[in-house]
C-alpha positions in Angstrom: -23.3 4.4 24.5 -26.1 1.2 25.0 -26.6 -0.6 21.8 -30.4 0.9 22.0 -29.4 4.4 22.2 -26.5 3.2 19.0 -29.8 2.4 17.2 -31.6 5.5 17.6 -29.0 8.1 16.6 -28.5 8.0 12.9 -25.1 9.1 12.7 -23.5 6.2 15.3 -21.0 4.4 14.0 -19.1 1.5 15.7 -15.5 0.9 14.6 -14.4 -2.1 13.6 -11.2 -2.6 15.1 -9.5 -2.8 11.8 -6.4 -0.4 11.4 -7.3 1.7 8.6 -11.1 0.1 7.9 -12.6 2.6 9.8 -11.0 4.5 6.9 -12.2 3.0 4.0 -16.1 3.4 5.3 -15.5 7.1 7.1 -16.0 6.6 10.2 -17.5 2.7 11.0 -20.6 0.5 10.1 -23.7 1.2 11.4 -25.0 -0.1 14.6 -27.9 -2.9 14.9 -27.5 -3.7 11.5 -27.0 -6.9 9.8 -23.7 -7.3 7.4 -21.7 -10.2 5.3 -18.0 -10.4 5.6 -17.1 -12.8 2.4 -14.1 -14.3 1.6 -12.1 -17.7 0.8 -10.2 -19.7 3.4 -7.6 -18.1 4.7 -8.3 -14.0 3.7 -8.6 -13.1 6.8 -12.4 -13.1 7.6 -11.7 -14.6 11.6 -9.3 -12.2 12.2 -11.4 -9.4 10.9 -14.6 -10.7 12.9 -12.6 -11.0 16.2 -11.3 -7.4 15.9 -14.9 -6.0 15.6 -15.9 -7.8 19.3 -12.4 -6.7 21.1 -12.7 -3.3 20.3 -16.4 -3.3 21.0 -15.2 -4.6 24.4 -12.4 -2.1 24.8 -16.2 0.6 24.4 -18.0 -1.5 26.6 -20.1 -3.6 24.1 -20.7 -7.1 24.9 -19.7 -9.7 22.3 -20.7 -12.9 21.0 -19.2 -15.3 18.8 -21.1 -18.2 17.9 -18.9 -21.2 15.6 -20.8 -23.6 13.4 -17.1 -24.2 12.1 -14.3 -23.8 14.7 -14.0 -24.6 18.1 -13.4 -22.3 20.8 -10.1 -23.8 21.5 -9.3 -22.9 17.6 -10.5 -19.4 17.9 -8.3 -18.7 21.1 -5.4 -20.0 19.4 -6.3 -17.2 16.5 -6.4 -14.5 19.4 -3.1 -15.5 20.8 -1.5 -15.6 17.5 -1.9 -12.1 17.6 -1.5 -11.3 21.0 -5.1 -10.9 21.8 -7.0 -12.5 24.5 -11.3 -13.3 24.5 -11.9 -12.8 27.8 -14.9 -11.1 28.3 -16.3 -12.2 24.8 -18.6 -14.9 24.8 -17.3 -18.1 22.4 -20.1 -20.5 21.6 -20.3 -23.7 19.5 -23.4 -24.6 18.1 -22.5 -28.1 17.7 -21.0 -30.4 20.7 -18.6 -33.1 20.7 -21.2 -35.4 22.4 -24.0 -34.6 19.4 -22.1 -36.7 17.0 -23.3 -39.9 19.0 -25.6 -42.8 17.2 -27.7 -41.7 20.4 -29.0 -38.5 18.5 -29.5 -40.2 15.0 -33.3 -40.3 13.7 -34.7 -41.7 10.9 -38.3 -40.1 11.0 -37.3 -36.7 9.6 -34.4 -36.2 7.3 -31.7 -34.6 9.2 -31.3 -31.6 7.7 -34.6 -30.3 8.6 -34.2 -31.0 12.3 -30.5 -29.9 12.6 -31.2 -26.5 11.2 -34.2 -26.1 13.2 -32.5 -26.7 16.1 -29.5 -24.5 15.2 -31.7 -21.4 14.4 -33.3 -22.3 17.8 -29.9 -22.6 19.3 -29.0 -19.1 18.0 -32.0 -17.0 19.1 -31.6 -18.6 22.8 -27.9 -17.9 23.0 -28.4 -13.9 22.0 -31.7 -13.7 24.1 -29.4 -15.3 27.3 -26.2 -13.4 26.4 -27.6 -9.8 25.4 -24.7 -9.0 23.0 -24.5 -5.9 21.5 -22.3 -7.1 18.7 -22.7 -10.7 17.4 -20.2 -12.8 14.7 -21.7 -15.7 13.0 -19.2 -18.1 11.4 -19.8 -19.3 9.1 -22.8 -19.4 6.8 -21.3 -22.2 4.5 -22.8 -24.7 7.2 -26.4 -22.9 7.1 -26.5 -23.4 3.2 -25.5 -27.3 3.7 -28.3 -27.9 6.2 -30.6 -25.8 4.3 -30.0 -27.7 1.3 -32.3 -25.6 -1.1 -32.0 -21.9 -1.8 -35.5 -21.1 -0.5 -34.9 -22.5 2.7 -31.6 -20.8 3.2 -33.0 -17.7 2.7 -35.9 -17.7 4.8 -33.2 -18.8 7.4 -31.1 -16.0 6.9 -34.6 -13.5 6.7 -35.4 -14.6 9.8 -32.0 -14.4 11.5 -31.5 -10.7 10.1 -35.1 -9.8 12.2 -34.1 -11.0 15.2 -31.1 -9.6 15.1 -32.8 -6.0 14.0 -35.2 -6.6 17.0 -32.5 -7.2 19.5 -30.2 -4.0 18.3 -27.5 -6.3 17.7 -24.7 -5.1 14.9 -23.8 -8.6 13.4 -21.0 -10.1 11.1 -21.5 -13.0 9.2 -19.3 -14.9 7.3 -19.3 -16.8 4.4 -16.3 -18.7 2.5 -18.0 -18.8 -0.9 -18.8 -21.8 -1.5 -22.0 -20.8 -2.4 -22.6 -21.3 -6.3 -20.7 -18.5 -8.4 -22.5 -15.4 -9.0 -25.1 -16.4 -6.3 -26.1 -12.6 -4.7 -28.8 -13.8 -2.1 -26.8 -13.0 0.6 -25.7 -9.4 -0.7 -29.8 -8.8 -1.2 -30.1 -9.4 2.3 -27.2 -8.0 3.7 -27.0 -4.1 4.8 -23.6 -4.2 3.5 -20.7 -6.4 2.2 -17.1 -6.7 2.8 -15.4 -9.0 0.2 -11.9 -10.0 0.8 -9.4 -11.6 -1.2 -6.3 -13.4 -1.5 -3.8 -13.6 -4.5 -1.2 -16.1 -5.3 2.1 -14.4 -6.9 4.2 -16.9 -9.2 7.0 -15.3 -6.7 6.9 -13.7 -3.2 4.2 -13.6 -0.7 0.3 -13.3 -1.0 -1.4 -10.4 -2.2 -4.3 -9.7 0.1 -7.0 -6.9 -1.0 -10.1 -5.5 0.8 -13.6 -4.3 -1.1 -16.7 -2.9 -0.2 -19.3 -3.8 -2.0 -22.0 -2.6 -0.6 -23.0 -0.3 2.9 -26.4 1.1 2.5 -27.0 4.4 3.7 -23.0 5.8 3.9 -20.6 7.1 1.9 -17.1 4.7 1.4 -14.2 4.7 -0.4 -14.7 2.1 -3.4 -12.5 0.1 -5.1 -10.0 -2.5 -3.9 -7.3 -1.5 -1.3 -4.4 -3.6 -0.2 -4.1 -5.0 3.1 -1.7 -7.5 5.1 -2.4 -9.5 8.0 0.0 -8.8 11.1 0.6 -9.6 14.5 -2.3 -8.0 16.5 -4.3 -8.1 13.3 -5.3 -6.8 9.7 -4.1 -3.7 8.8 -5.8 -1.8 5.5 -3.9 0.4 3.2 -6.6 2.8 1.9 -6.8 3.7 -1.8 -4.8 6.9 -1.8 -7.0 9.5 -3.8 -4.9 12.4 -3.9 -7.7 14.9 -4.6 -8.6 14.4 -0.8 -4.9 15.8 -0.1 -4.2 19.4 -0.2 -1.4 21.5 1.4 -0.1 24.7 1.1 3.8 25.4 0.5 6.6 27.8 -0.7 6.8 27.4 -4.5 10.1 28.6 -5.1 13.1 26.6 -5.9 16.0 25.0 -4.3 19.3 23.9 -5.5 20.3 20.8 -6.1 24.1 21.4 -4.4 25.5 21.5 -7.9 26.2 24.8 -9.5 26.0 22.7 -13.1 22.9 20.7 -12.3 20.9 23.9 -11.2 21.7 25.8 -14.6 20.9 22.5 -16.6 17.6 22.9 -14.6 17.1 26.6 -15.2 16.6 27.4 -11.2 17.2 24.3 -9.8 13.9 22.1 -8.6 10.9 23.2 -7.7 8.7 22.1 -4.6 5.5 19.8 -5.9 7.6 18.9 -8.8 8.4 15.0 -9.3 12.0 14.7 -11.3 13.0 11.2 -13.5 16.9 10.4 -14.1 17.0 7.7 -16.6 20.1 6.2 -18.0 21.9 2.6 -18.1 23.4 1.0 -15.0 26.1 2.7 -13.4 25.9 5.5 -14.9 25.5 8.3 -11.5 21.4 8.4 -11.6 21.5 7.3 -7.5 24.7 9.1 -7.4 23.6 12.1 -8.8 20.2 11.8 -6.8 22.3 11.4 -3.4 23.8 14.8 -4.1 20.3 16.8 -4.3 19.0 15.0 -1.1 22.0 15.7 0.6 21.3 19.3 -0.4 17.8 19.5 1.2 19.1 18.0 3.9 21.5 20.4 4.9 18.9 23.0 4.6 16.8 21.3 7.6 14.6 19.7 5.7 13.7 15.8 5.9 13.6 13.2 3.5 12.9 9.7 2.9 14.7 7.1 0.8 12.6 3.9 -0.4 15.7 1.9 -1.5 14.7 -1.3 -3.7 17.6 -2.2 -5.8 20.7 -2.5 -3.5 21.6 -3.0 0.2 21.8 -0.3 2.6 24.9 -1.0 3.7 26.4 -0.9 0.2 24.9 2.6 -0.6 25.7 4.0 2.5 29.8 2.9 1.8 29.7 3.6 -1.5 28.4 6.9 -0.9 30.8 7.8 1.7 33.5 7.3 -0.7 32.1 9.9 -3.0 32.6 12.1 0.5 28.5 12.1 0.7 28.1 10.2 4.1 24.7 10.2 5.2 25.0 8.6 8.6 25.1 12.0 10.2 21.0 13.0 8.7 20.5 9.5 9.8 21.4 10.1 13.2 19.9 13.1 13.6 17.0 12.1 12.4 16.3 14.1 9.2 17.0 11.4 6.6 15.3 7.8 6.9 16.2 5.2 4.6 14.0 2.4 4.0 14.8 -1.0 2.6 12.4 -2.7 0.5 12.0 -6.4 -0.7 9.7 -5.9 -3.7 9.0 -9.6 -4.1 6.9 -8.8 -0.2 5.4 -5.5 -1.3 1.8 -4.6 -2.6 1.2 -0.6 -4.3 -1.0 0.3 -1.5 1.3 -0.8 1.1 4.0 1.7 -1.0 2.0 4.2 -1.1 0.6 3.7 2.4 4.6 4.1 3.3 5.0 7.2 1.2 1.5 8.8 3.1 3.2 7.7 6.1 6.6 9.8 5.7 4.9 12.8 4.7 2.5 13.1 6.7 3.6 11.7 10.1 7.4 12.5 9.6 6.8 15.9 7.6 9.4 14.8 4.9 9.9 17.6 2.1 11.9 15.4 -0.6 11.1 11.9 -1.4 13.5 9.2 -3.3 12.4 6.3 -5.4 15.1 4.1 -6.0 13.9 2.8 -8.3 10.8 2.4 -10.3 12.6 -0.8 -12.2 12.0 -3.0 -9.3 8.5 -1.6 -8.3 7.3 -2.7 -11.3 8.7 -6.2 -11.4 7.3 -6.8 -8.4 3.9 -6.7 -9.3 4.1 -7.4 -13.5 0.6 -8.5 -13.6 -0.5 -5.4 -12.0 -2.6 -3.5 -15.1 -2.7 -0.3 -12.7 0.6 0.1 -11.8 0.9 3.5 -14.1 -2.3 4.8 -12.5 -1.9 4.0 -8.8 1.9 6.1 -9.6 -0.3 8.7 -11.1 -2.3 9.1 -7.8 1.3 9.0 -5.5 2.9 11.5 -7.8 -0.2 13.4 -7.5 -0.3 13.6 -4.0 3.6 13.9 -3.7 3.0 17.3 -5.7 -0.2 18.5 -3.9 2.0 18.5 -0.1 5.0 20.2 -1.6 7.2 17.5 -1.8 10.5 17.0 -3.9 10.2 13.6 -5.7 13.3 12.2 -7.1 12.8 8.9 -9.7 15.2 6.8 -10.7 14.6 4.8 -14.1 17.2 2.0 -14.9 17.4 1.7 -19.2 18.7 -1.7 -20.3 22.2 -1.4 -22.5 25.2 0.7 -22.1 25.3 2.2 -25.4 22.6 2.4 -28.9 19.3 1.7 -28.6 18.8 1.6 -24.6 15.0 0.6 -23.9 13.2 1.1 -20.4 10.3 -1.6 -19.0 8.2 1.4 -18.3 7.7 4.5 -19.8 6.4 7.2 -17.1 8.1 9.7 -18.8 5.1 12.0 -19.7 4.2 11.7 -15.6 7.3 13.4 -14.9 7.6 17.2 -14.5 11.6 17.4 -15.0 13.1 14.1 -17.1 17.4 14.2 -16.6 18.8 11.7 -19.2 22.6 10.3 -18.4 24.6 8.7 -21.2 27.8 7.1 -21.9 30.4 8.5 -24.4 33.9 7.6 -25.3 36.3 9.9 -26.0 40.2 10.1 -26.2 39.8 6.1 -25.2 38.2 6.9 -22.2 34.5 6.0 -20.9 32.8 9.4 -19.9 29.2 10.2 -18.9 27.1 12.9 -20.1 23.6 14.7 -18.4 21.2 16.4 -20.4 17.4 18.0 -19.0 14.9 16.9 -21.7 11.8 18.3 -20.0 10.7 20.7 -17.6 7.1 22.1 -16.7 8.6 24.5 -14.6 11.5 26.8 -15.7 12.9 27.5 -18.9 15.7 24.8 -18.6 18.9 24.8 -20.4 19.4 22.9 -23.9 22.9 21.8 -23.8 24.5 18.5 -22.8 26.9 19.1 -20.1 29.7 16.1 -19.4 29.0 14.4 -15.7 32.0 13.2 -13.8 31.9 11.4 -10.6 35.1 10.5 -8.4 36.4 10.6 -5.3 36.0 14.1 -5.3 32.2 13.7 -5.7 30.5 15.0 -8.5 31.5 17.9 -11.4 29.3 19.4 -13.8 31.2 20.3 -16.7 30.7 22.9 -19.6 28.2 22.1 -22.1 29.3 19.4 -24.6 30.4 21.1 -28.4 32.3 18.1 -30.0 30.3 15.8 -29.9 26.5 14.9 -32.0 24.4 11.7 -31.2 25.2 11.9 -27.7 21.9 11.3 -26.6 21.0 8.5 -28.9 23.4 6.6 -27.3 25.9 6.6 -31.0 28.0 9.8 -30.5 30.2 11.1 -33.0 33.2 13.4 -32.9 32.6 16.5 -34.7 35.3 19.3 -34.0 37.9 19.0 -31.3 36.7 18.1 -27.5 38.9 20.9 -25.4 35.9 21.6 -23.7 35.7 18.2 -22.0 36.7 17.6 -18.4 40.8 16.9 -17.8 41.0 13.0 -18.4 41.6 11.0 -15.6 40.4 9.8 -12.5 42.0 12.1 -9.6 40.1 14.2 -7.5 38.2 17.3 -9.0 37.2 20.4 -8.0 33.6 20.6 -6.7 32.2 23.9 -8.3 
């Protein structure tokens, strides 16, 4: 399609190259139209711009880059960085080496007025030689120095947007900010505005996020979304909205693999549920949560495992010493288990993941493991709770079995949590120590279920080499739960002390 035809059908859109971009304005800008990509140095504004002329040469568009900042030799080294190549894009810079000289110093005129003059000159003969149908202008910080005055800049800027409209040319321009703060003239001017950003972490990596502030005339997705720059480019993690997500599924439930676990439950877990264990370290939450996967897994179904508190190799041996080895699903491709560094993480990258698996991969149960290290990795995060709202949402609305694990600091007493996502969750499993008889024993208890009429008790949890036993509901005990139990009548229906091998029921 010619940049003049683009022009005259109101639905075009031109992509921009951007992986997931496209996304976030449903579908592409609009052609022959003037925007501002804003940002300071280092967001990712080049990177973004250079994207938008390869893939409108990969359509057949002709580009044009024109530097008031870099030099071509800079740019190119930007392309090959992400194993990109300009040829076939035109790279011009508005300023030569040789203009520098004493030779082109005047005193009649200040220089300002000439040398903008001359580069708004220089500009209109480049795109009337060249004939782009896509232009990037970088960067407009240079334009306000030699305009020097706010009037002056944006007549510039007036004039540049007509000429560009006249010419069917779809143009970036970018800016670094260092304009006054809160100065709008350019977002006045511009048909729409791309702000990105870049945020330091006391610890970890950069957190990069994408906005649109403005796109006349189309529908977008607002708000900030996450993205990370990559080799071969920028890629944006949409805003997951999980009203935009609906699947049908089978609402009845499937067992967890324990006999125990599915009375505790009522009828064992329910598809589109989300369930929370919560207890101290070491207590079986991952152990326990290993056991139901396992479960769906040798039913067929798929599932993903976003592991941020240990090593994979340590959970797969320990694991395989409870006689739960998972490198078989592995192989076979039904189980994927996915290391995560939360220090290098951002939500919408998480959730981006999570999209990923279910919808690409078709995974029916989904582990978070676990929701202490997801929130330390981004503590000054205010929406953490909300953007897990909108996952857990969306987890629900596909079908999927969630699985949350919830570390609680303490062994015994008064155990406390960093987060408190407790009313999110449709099933809550809490896991306790006890002592009885001198020996350390573990108890699970289903506080909460929206979906079956669960059962009351406190059943005792024991996990050995064996694997994992669901014993009879607790009678001798009381305070259990608040972590200071006390013997009441005699414990013969506790589990045979010990550590051998059980019985799996």
């Amino acid at each position: 399609m010619s940049h003049e035809t683009a022009a005259a059908d109101p639905n075009a859109r031109f992509e921009t190259g951007t992986s997931g971009l496209d996304a976030v304005l449903q579908g592409g800008l609009t052609p022959s139209r003037l925007y501002l990509v804003e940002g300071t140095p280092g967001s990712g504004k080049t990177t973004l711009a250079l994207k938008f002329l390869l893939e409108g040469r990969r359509v057949g568009h002709r580009g044009l880059y024109i530097t008031l900042s870099e030099t071509e030799s800079e740019l190119k080294a930007v392309a090959q960085s992400h194993d990109l190549t300009l040829d076939g894009v035109d790279v011009f810079e508005m300023v030569a080496e040789d203009e520098f000289g004493a030779d082109h110093e005047q005193s009649l005129l200040h220089p300002s007025e000439v040398e903008l003059g001359e580069t708004v000159r220089g500009i209109f003969d480049l795109v009337e030689k060249t004939d782009p149908t896509r232009v990037v202008l970088d960067s407009l910080s240079e334009l306000r120095l030699l305009a020097q005055n706010p009037l002056r800049y944006r007549r510039q800027i007036l004039a540049l947007k007509h000429f560009f409209a006249r010419r069917n040319c779809t143009v970036l321009m970018l800016d670094d900010r260092t304009a006054e703060p809160g100065d709008l003239q350019l977002h006045s001017i511009a048909h729409g505005v791309i702000s990105l950003e870049q945020l330091a972490n006391d610890f970890g990596s950069e957190r990069r996020r994408l906005r649109v502030v403005k796109m006349r005339g189309l529908k977008y997705h607002g708000g900030y979304h996450d993205f990370t720059i990559e080799r071969g480019g920028i890629r944006v993690y949409p805003r997951l909205v999980a009203a935009n997500h609906h699947r049908t599924f089978s609402t009845e439930p499937v067992t967890t693999g324990l006999a125990g676990l599915d009375a505790l439950l009522g009828e064992g877990l329910f598809p589109g549920t989300n369930t929370l264990l919560v207890g101290p370290a070491g207590v079986g939450k991952t152990t326990t949560t290993v056991r139901c996967m396992i479960a769906a897994l040798q039913r067929g179904q798929k599932a993903a495992y976003f592991l941020f508190d240990e090593r994979r190799s340590t959970l797969m041996i320990r694991c395989r010493a409870l006689g739960m080895d998972l490198q078989p699903f592995i192989d076979s491709g039904l189980l994927k288990i996915r290391q995560i560094d939360p220090a290098e993480l951002s939500p919408g990258e998480f959730a981006h993941a999570v999209r990923t698996a279910v919808d690409e991969d078709d995974v029916s149960l989904v582990v978070i493991d676990s929701l202490n290290a997801y929130l330390h990795a981004m503590p000054s995060d205010n929406f953490l709770v909300l953007q897990m709202h909108e996952l857990l949402s969306y987890l629900a609305q596909q079908g999927v079995v969630s699985l949350m694990i919830l570390g609680q600091h303490g062994v015994t007493g008064d155990l406390r949590s960093d987060l408190d996502i407790s009313y999110l969750a449709d099933t809550v499993m809490m896991m306790r120590f006890f002592e009885a008889d001198g020996e350390v024993r573990k108890s699970i208890a289903v506080i909460k279920t929206r979906t079956s009429d669960h059962e009351r008790t406190i059943r005792e949890l024991r996990i050995d080499t064996g694997g994992i036993v669901i014993g009879d509901p607790i009678r001798g005990f009381t305070g259990i739960l608040s972590g200071s139990p006390v013997l009441s009548t005699a414990n013969g229906n506790l589990l045979p002390a010990g550590s051998g091998k059980s019985p799996s029921p």
